[in-house]
N, CA, C and O of each residue as an XYZ file, in Angstrom:
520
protein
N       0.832     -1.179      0.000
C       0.000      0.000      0.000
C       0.880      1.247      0.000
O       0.743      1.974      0.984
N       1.809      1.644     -0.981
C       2.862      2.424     -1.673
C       1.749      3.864     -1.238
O       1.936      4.707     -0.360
N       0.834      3.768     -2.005
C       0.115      5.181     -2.171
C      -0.801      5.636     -0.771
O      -1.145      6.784     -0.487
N      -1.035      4.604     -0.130
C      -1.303      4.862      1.579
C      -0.427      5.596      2.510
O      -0.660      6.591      3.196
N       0.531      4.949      2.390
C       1.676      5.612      3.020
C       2.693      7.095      3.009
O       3.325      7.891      3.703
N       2.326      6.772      1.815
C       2.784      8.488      0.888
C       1.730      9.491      1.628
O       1.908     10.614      2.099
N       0.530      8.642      1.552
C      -0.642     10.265      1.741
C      -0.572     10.040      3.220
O      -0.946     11.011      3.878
N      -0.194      9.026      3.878
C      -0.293      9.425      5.574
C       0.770     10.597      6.029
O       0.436     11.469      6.830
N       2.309     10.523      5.342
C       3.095     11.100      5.631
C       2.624     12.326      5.071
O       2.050     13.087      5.851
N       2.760     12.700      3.789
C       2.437     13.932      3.396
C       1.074     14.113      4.031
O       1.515     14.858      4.906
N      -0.258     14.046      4.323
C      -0.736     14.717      5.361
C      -0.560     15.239      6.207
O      -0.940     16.373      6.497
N       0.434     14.081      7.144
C       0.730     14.488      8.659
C       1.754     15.610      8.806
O       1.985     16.124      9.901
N       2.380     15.988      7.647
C       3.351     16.994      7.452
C       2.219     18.591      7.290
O       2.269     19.646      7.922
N       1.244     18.123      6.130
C       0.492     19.058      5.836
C      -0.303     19.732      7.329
O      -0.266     20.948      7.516
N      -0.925     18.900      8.222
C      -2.267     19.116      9.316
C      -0.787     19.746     10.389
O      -1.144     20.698     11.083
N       0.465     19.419     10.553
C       1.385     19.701     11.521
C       1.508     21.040     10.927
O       1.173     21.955     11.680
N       1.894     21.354      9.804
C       2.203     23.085      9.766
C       0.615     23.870      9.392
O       0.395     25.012      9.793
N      -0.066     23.351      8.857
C      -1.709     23.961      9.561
C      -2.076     24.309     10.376
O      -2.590     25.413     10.556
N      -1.853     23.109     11.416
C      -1.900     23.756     13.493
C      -0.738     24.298     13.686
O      -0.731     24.521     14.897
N       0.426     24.713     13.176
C       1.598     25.508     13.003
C       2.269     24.693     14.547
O       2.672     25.313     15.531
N       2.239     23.285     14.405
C       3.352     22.358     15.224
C       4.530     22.002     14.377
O       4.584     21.493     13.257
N       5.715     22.510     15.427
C       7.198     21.707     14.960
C       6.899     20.346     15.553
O       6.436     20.303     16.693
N       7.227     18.714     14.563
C       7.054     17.919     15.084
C       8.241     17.400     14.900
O       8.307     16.184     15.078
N       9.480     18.109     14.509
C      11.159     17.579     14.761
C      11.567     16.961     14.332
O      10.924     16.794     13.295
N      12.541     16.189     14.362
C      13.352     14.954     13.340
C      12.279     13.516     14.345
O      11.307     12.824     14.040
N      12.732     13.586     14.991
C      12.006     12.320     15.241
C      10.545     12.093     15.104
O      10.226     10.932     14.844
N       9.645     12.917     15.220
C       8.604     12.997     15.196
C       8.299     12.810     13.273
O       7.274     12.368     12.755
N       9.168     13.155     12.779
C       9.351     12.634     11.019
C       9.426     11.129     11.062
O       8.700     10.242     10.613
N      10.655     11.139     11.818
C      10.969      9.284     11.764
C       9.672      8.616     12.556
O       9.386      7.597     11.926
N       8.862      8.762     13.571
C       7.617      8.184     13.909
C       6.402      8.336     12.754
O       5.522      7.479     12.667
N       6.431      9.122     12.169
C       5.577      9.387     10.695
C       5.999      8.294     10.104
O       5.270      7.309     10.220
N       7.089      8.178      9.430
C       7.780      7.015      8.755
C       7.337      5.603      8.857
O       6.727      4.915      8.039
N       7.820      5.297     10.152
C       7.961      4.228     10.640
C       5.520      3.724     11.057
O       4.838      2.759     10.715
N       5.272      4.650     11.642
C       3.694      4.464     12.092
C       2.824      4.244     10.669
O       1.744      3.656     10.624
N       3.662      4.962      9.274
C       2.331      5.056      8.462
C       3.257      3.882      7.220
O       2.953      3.643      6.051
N       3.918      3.579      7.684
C       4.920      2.261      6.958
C       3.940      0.714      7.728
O       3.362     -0.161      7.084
N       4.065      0.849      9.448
C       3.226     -0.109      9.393
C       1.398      0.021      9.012
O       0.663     -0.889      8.627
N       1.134      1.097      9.212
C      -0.288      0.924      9.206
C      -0.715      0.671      8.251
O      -1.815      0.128      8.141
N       0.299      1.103      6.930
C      -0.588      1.010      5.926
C      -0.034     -0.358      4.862
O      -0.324     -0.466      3.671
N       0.829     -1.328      5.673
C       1.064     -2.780      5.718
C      -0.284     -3.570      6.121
O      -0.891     -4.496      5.584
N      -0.478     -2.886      7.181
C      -1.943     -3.781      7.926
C      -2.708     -3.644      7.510
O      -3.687     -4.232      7.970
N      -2.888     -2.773      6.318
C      -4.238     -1.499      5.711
C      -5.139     -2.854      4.912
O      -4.526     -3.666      4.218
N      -6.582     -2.944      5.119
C      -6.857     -3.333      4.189
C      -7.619     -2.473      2.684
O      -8.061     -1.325      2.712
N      -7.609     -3.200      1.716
C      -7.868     -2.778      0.742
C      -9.286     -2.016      0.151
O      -9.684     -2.296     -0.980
N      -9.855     -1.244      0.824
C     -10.956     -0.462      0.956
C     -10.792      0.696      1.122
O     -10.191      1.250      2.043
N     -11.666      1.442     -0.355
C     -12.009      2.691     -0.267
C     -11.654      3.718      0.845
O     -12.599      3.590      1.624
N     -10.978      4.489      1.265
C     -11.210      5.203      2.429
C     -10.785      4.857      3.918
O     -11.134      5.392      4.971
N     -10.060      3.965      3.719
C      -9.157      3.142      5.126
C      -7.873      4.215      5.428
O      -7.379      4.400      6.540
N      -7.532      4.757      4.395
C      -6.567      5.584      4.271
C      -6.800      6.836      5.478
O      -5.861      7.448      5.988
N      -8.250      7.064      5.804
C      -8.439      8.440      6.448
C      -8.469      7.700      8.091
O      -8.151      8.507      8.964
N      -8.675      6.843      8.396
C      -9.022      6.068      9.884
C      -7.485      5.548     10.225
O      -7.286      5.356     11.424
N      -6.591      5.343      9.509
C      -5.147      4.620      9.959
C      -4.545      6.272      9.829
O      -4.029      6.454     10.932
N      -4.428      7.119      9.288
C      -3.975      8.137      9.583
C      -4.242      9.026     10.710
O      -3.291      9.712     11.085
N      -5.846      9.195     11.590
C      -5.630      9.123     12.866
C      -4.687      8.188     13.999
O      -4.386      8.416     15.170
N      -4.453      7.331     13.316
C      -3.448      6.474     14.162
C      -1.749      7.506     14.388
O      -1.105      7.890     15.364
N      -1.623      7.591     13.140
C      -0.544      8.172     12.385
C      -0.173      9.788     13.556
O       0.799     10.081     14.253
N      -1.543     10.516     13.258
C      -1.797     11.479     13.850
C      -1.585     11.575     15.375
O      -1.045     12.557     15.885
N      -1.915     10.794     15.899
C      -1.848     10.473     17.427
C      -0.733     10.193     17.915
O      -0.284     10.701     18.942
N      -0.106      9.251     17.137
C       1.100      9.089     17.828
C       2.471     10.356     17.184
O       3.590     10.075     17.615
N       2.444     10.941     16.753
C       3.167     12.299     16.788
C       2.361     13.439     17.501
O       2.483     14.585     17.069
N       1.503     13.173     18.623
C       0.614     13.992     19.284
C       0.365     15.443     18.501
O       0.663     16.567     18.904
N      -0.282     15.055     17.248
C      -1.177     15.947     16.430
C      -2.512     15.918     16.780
O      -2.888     14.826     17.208
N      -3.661     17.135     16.703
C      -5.059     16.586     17.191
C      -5.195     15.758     15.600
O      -4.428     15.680     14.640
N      -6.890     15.081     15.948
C      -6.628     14.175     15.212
C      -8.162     14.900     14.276
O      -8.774     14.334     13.370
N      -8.474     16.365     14.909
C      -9.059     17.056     13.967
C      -8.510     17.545     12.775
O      -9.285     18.092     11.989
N      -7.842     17.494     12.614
C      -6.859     18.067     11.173
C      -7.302     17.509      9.959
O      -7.164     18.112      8.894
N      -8.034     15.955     10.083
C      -8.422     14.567      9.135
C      -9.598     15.842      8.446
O      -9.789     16.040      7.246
N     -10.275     16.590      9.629
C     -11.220     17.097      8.437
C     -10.824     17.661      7.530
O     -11.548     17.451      6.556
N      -9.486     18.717      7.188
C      -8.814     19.106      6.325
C      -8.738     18.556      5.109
O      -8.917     18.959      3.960
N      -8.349     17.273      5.751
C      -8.204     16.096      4.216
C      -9.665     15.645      3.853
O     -10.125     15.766      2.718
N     -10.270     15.178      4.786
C     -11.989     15.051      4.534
C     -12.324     15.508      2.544
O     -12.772     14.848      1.606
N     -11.830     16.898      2.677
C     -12.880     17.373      1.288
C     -12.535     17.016      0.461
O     -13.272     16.513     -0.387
N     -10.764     17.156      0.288
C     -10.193     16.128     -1.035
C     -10.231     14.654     -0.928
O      -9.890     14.198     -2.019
N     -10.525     13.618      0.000
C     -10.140     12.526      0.223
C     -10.235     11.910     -1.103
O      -9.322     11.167     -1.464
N     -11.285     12.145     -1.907
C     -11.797     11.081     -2.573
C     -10.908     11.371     -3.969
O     -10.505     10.434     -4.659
N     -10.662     12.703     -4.288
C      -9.662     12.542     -5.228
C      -8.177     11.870     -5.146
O      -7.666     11.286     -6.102
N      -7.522     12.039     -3.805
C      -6.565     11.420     -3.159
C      -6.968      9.699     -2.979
O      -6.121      8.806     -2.968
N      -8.015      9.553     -2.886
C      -8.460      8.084     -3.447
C      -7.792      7.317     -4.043
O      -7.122      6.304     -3.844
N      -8.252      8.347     -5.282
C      -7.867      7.524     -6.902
C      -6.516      7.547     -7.038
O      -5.953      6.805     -7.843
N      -5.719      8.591     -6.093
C      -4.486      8.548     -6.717
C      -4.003      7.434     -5.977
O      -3.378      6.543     -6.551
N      -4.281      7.395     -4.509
C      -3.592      6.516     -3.735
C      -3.647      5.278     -4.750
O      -2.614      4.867     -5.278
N      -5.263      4.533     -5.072
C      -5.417      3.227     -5.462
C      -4.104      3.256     -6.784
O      -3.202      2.423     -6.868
N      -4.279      4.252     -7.574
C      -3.039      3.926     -8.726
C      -1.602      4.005     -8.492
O      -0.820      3.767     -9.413
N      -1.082      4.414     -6.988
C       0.056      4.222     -6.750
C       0.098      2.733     -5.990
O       1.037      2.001     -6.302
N      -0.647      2.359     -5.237
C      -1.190      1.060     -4.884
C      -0.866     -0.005     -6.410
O       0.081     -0.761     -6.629
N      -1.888      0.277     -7.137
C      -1.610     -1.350     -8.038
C      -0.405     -1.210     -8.887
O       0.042     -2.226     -9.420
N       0.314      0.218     -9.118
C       1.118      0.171    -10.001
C       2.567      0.026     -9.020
O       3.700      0.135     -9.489
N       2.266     -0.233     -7.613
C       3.189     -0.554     -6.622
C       3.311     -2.301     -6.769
O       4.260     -2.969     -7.179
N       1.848     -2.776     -6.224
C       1.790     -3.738     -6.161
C       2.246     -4.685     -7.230
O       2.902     -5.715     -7.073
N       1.671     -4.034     -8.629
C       2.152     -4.636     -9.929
C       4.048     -5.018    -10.075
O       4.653     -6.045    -10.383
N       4.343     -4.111     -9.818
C       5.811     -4.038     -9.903
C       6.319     -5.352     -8.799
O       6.918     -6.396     -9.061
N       5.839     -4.847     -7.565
C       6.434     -6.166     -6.839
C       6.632     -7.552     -7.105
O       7.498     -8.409     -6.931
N       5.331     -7.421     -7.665
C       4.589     -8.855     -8.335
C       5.715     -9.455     -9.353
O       6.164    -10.600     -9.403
N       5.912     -8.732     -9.856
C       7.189     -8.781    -11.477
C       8.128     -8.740    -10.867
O       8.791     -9.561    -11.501
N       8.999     -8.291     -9.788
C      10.328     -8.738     -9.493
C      10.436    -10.012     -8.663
O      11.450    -10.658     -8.399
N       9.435    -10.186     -8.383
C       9.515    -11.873     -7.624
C       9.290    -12.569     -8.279
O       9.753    -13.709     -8.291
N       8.586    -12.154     -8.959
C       8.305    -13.428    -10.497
C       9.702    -13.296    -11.134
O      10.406    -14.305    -11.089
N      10.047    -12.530    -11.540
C      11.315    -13.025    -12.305
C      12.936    -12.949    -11.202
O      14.109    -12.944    -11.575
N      12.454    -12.909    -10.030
C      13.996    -13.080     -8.968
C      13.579    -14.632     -8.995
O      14.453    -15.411     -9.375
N      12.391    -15.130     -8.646
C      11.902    -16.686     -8.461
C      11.975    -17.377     -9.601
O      11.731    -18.583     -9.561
N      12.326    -16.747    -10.837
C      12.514    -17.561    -12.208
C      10.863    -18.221    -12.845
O      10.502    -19.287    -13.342
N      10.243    -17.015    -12.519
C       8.503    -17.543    -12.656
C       7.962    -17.431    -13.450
O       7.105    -18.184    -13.913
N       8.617    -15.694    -14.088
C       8.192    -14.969    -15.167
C       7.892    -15.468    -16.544
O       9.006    -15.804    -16.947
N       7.247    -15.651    -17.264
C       7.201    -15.978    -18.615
C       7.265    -14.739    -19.359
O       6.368    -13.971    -19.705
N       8.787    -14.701    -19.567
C       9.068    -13.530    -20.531
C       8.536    -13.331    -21.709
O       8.017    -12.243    -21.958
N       8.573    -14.372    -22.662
C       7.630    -14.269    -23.527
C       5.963    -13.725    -23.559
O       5.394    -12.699    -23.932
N       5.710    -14.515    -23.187
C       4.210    -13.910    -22.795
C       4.273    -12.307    -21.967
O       3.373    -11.584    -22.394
N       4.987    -11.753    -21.086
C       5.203    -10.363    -20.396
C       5.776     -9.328    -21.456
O       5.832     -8.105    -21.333
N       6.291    -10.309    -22.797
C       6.975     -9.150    -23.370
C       5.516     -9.260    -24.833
O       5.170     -8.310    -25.536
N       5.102    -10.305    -24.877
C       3.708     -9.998    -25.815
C       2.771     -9.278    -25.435
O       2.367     -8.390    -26.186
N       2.164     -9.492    -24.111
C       0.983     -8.158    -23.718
C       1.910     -7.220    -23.770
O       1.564     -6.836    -24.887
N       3.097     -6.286    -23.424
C       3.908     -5.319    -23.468
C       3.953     -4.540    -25.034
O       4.149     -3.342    -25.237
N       3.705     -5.629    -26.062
C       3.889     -4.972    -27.402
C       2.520     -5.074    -27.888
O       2.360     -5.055    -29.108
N       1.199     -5.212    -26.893
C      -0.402     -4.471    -27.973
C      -0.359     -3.663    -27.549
O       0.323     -3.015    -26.754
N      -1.734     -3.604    -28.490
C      -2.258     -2.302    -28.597
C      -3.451     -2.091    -27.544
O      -4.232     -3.039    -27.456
N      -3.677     -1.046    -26.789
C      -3.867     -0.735    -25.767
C      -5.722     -0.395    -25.782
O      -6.707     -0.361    -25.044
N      -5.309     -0.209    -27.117
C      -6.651      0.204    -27.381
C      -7.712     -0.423    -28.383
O      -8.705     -0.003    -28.977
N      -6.897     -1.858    -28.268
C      -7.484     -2.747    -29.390
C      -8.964     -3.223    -28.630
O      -9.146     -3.470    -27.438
N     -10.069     -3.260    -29.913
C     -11.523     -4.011    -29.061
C     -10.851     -5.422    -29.377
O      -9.985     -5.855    -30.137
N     -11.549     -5.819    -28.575
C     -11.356     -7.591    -28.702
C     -12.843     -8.440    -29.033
O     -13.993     -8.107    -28.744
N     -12.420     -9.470    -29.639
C     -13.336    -10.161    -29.877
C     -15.020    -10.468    -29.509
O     -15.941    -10.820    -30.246
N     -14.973    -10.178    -28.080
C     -16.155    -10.406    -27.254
C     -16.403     -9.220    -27.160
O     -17.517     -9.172    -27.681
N     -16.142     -8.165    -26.845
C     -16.628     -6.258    -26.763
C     -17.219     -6.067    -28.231
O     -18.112     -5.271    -28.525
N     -16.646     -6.829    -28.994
C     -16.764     -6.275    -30.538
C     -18.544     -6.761    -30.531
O     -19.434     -5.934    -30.725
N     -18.802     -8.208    -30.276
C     -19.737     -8.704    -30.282
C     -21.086     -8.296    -29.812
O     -22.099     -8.196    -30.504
N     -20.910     -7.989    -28.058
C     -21.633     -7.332    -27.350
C     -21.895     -5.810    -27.456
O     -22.399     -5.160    -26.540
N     -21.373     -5.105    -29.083
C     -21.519     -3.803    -29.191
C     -21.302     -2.884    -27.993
O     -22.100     -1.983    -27.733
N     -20.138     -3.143    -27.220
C     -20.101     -2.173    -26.157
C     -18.099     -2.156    -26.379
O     -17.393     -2.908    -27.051
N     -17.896     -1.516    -25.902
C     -16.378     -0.761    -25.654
C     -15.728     -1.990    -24.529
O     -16.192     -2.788    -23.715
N     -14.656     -1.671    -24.939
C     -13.386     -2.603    -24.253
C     -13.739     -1.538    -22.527
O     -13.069     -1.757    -21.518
């Protein structure tokens, strides 16, 4: 959860100079380390992102009113989180596959060379879009 973690830290940076708190070098490294695990434990749902960041919040003794701040954008921060998420997850996926000798290069390097925007067979049929 690459894109969880990003938005816990950069929040907790954002809501700390909002309430205009110095939260210090260490209080960075507890950011780090709190929104590294939480958002390990995170499960994969919409909006989990705003409830583990009160966690985040608390333990660098920030109030944990600040979340409304983020509240109004959350949902655009959503979408970004989820696409740093699968294009995190994706990647992982591919270096263990090919550190584990799993990969079928061939086949990884054929979806790699279509076309992105090709209809396929069954969309074509059902008159509706890929």
């Amino acid at each position: 959860m690459d894109g969880t973690a990003i938005m816990q830290g950069v929040a907790t940076v954002f809501i700390a100079q909002a309430f205009n708190v110095d939260i210090g070098l260490t209080g960075y490294l507890m950011v780090v380390l709190t929104a590294t695990l939480a958002s390990v434990g995170t499960a994969g749902v919409p909006g989990v992102g705003l409830i583990t960041l009160a966690m985040v919040l608390q333990q660098v003794g920030l109030p944990v009113e600040g979340i409304a701040l983020i509240l109004g954008v959350d949902r655009l921060l959503d979408m970004m989180r989820t696409a740093v998420n699968v294009a995190g997850d994706s990647m992982v996926t591919t270096v263990i596959a090919s550190h584990e000798k799993r990969l079928d290069r061939d086949l990884f390097a054929d979806l790699s060379d279509r076309d992105e925007f090709q209809v396929t067979g069954s969309a074509k049929q059902a008159g509706g879009t890929p």
